[in-house]
N, C-alpha and C positions, 0 to 999 in steps of 0.2 A: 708353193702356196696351195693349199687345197682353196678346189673352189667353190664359190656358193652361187646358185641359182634361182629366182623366184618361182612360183608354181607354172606360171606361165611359160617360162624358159624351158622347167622340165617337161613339161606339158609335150612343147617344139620338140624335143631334144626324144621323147617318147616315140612320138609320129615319125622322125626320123631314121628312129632305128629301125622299126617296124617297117618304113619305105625301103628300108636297103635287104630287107630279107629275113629279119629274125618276128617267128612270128609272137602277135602280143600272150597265145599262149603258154609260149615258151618264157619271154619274162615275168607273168605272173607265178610260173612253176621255181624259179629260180627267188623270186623276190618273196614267195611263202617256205621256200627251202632256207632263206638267210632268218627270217624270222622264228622259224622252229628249232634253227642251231641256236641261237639267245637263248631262246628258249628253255633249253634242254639243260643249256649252260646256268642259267638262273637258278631250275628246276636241281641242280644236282644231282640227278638221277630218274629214273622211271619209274621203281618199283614202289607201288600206290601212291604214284603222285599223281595227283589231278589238275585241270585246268580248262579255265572258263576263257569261249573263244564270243565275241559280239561282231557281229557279221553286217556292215550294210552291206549299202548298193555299192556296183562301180569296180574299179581294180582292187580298191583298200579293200571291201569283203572278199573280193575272189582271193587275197593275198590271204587273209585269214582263213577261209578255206581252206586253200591247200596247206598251211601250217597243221590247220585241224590236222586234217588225212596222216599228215605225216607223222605229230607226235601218236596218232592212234595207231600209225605203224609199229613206235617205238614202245607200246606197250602204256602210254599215257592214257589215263582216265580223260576222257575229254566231254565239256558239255558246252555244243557248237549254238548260240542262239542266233537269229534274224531279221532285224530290225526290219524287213518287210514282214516279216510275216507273224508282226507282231511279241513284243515280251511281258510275259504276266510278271509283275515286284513278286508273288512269292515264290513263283517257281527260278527268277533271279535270285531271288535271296538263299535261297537252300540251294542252289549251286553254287553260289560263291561263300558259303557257312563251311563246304567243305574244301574248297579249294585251295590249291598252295601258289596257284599265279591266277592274271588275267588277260587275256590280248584283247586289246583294243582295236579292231579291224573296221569301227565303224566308218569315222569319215576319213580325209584323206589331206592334204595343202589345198586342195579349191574352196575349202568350206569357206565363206561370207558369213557374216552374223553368229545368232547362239545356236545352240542347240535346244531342240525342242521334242516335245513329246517323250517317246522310250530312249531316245536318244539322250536326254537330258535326265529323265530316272538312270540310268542303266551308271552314268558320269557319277550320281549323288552316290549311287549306290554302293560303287566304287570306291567313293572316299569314306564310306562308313564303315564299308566291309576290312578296310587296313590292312589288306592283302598288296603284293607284290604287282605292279600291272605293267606289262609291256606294249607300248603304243607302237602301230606299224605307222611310218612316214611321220606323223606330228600327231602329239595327244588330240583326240577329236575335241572339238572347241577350239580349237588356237589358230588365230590367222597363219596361215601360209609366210606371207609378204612381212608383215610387223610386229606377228608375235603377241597382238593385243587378243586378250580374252572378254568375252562380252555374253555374260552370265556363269552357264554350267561349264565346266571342261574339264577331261580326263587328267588326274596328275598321276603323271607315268613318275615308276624308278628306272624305266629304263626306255629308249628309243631305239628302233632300226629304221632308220632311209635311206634310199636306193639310188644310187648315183654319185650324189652331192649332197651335203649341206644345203637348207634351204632356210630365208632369214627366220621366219618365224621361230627359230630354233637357237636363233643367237640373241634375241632380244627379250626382255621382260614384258609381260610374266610369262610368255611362251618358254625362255630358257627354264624357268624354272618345275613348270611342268613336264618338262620334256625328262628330266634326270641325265642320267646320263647316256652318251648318243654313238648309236654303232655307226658308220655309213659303209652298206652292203655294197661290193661292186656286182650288180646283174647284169653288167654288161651293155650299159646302154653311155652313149660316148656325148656328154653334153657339151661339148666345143669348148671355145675360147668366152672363158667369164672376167669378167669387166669387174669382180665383188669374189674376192677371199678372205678365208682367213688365216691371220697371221701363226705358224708355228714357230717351236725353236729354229727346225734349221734354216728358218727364214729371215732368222735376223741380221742386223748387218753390225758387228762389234769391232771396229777396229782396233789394231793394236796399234804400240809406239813405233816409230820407225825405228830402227838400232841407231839412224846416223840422228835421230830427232834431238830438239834441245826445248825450253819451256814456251818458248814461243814460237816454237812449230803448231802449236795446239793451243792457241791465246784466247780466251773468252772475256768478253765484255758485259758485266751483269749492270743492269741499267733499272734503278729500281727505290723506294722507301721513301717516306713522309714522316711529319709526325704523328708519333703514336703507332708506326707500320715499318720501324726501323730493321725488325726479323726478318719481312718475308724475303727481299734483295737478298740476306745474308744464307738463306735458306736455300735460295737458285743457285747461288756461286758454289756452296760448300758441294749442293752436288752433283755441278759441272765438274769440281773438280776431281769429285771421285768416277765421273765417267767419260773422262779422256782427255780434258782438258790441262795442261800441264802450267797454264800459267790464268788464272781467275783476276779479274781488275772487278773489286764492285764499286761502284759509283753510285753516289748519294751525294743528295744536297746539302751542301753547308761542311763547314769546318768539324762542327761538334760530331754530326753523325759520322762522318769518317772517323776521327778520333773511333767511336766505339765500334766502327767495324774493324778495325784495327788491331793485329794480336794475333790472328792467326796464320794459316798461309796462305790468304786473301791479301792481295795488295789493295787500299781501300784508294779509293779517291775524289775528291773533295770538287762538287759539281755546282755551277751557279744557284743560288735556293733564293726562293721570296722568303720573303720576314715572316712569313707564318710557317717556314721549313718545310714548302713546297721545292718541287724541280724548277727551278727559273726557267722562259722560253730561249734565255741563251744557252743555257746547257747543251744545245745541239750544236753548236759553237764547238762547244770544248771535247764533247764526243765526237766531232766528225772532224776534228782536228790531228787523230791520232787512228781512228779506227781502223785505215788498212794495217797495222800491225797487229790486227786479231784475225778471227778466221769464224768469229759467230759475235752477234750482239742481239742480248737477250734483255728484253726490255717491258717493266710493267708492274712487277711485285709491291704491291707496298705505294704506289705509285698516287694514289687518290687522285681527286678530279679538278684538282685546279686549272682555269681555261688557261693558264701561260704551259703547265705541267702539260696539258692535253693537246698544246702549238710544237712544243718540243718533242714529242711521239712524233706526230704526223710530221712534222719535217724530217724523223728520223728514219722514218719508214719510208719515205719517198726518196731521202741522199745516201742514205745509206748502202755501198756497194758490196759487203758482204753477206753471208744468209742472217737471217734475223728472225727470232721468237717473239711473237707480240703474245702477252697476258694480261690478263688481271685487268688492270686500268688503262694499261697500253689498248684493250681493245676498246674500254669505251671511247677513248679519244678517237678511236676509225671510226666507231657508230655515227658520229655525229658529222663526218668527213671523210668517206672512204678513198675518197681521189687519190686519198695522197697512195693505195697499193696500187692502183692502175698506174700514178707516175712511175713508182717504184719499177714496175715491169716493163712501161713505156722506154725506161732507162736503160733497159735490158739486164738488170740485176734477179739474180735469184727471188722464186718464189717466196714469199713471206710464210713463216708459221704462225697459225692464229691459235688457240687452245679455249676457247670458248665450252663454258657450261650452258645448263640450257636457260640461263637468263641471260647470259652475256650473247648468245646465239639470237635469241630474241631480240635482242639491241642492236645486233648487226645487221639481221635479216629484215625486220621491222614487223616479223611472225614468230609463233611459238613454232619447238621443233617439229609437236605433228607427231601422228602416230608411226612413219614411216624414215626411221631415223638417217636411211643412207642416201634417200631424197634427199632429206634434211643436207645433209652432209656435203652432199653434188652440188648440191643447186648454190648454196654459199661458196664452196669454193669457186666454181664456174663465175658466177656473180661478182667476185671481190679478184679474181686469177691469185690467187692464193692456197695454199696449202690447209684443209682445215681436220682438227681435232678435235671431233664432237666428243668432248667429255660425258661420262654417265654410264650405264648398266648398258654394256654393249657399244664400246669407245667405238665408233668411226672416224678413220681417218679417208681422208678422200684429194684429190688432186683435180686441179683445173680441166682435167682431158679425160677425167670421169672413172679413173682406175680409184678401188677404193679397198680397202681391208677392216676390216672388225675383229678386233680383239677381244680376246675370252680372256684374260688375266685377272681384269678387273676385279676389288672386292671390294664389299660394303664397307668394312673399314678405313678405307680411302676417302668417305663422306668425312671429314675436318679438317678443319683450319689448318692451314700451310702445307697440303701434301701437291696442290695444285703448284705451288712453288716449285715444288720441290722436281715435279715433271718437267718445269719449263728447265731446268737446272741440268737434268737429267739430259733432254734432247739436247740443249746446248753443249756438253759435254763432248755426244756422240758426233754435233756436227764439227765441232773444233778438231775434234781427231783425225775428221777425213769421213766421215757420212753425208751421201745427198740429202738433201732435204727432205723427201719422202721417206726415205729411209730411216733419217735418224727420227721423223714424229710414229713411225711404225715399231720402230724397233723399240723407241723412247716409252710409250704407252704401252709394252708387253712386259718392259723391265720393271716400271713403275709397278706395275701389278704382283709381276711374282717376287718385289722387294717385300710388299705389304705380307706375306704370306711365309718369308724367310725371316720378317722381323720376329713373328713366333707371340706377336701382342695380343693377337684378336683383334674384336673390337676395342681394344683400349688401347691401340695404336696412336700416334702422335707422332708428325711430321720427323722430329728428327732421327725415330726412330726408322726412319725407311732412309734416311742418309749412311745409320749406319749398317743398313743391310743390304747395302747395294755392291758389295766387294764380293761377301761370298754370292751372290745373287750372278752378279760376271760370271764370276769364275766357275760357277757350276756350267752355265749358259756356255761358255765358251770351252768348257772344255765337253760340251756334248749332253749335258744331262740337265733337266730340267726339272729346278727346283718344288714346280708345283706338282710332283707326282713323288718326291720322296717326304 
């Protein structure tokens, strides 16, 4: 997994290297040498290309400096300006009128707050000029830590940072200023991070066993009300397309089995109140039979009836195999978390929670806050559960504080039943033979680059990411990764 570090880590992790002997002139010569290769690389070429360099204080101008020097080596027209020592707008504007890039060398990951003064021209300036601009470390303006922009700030097409990944760069609307992101190795060794991100070869994709039969790989879809009879049917179908070999969906009442009924979902028919809720004995009938599965996914479809909402929480605390809590299933723990601390008091596998940022707010009894993998810690720690902060920059995070961020994510994934369709997904992975972290890590990269193989756009719609989750495997497992073809 590559790692991510906050400004302050690299900060540590700076001081470090420099303590063992490499001096910090030498990293900044190496950290303005990876920026001038971009560079050059952007540039396509030297002969009369130009390029506008913005220079602060600190290591981020000296990195821009030495980039100057360099492309002036390669024959680069260059016009190096100083934010100490002041930038006139017109003499700004008529170098960047001719310009074919710009590097952004002003601020650096410490920045706090907006940018002001030339600093804050120099940013407008930029987006008026619709030129090419390369940020060294994070567009200036952009938190470090969260990513949050608070006024002006540079939007790069392209980034280089030096080390690691740092969050600002994984979360909104810092990802999206940042463009697209090199990370230079200078040489500097930032240890052991507690906060990666998920790539391909880091997923965990089980295959069938040769000796396996359908209930090596049993899932339990635990799910639908009236009026919400899809979403259940919508987790099962794609459990079943990611490992699970034998899907049971369970619904209340006779009728809704009947219509989940017909495909190769075995449906089954769960105690219902007379208004086609989950009766509270339905935990009964589910924990009657459940070691003969290997994941029970529970929540879709689910509404909030308080007998629906007794049969969760007893479910989540008796239940001895791993289990996905969603949808409804989490509001029943909002109101009663106890039951995941008995659940682990039992000594049962972590719970997966999949939480959006209202359903997190319910849990928590806070909004998620600008600092998403906080956010993410502090609930799992809180609840000893496995949590899947849903949203633009998925965290997924563990009770012992290990956490990952997926980049997969796409807007298209904002409607109705694609959140199903994840818990369906990780249940899949965990029926197959995936730990619990693994399958909500792995579950939340596949989700993403399904959206992207569906080939919809925005006008995607939930079943279509059911049915693009085959080639979506099979690209992933046999090595290549969909979102790059």
């Amino acid at each position: 997994m590559r790692p991510v570090v906050t400004p302050a880590e690299m900060g540590e992790a700076d001081r470090r290297t420099i303590a063992a002997g490499t001096p910090e002139a030498v990293l900044v010569e190496r950290a303005g040498g990876a920026v001038a290769r971009v560079a050059l690389r952007t540039l396509g070429g030297t002969y009369g290309r130009r390029v506008v360099v913005v220079c602060g204080r600190g290591n981020n101008g000296a990195d821009g400096a030495v980039a100057a020097r360099l492309l002036r080596s390669r024959g680069v027209g260059v016009d190096e300006l100083v934010l100490a020592d002041g930038v006139a707008p017109p003499a700004l504007r008529r170098a960047l009128v001719r310009a074919d890039l710009a590097i952004d060398g002003m601020f650096g990951t410490g920045l706090r707050g907006a940018l002001e003064g030339d600093a804050a021209i120099v940013a407008h300036a930029l987006a008026e000029a619709g030129i090419p601009t390369l940020a060294i470390d994070i567009p200036s303006g952009v938190d470090g830590t969260t990513g949050e922009v608070r006024g002006e700030a540079v939007r790069a097409h392209e980034t280089v940072c030096f080390a690691a990944l740092k969050p600002g760069l994984l979360f909104e609307p810092g990802r999206a200023h940042a463009g697209r992101v090199h990370v230079a190795d200078v040489g500097i060794d930032v240890g052991s991070s507690r906060l990666h991100v998920l790539e391909p070869a880091d997923l965990c994709l089980p295959r069938r066993a040769r000796d396996g039969h359908k209930w090596s790989a049993g899932a339990f879809v635990v799910g639908g009300s009236t009026g919400l009879a899809g979403a259940p049917l919508l987790a099962a179908h794609a459990a079943a397309r990611c490992g699970a070999g034998m899907v049971v969906c369970g619904v209340p009442g006779a009728d809704a089995a009947a219509r989940a009924s017909g495909t190769e979902l075995v449906s089954r028919a769960l105690p219902a109140t007379p208004e086609g809720a989950l009766d509270a004995d339905a935990a009964d009938s589910v924990l009657a039979e459940i070691e003969r599965f290997r994941v029970l996914a529970i929540g879709p479809g689910l509404g909030r009836d308080a007998r629906t909402q007794a049969a969760v929480r007893r479910l989540v605390a008796e239940c001895p195999i791993p289990i996905v809590v969603d949808a409804d299933g989490l509001n029943a723990l909002a109101d009663e978390p106890k039951a995941l601390h008995a659940r682990r008091a039992a000594g049962f596998p972590p719970a997966i929670l999949t939480p959006h940022a209202g359903e997190y707010a319910r849990l928590a009894c806070h909004a998620v806050g600008a600092d998403r993998v906080i956010a993410a810690r502090d609930l799992a720690a809180h609840l000893d559960a496995i949590v899947l902060l849903k949203g633009p920059g998925t965290v997924i995070a563990a009770p012992d504080g290990r956490a990952v961020v997926n980049r997969s994510d796409s807007p298209a994934l904002a409607t109705a039943g694609t959140g199903d369709v994840l818990t369906g997904i990780i249940a899949g992975l965990l029926a197959s033979g995936a730990a619990p972290f693994d399958a909500a890590a792995t579950g939340a990269h596949v989700h993403g680059r399904a959206a992207t193989v569906a080939g919809t756009g925005d006008d995607l719609v939930a079943p279509d990411l059911i049915g693009a989750l085959h080639p979506t495997l099979d690209a992933l497992r046999s090595g290549r990764d969909p979102w790059e073809e």
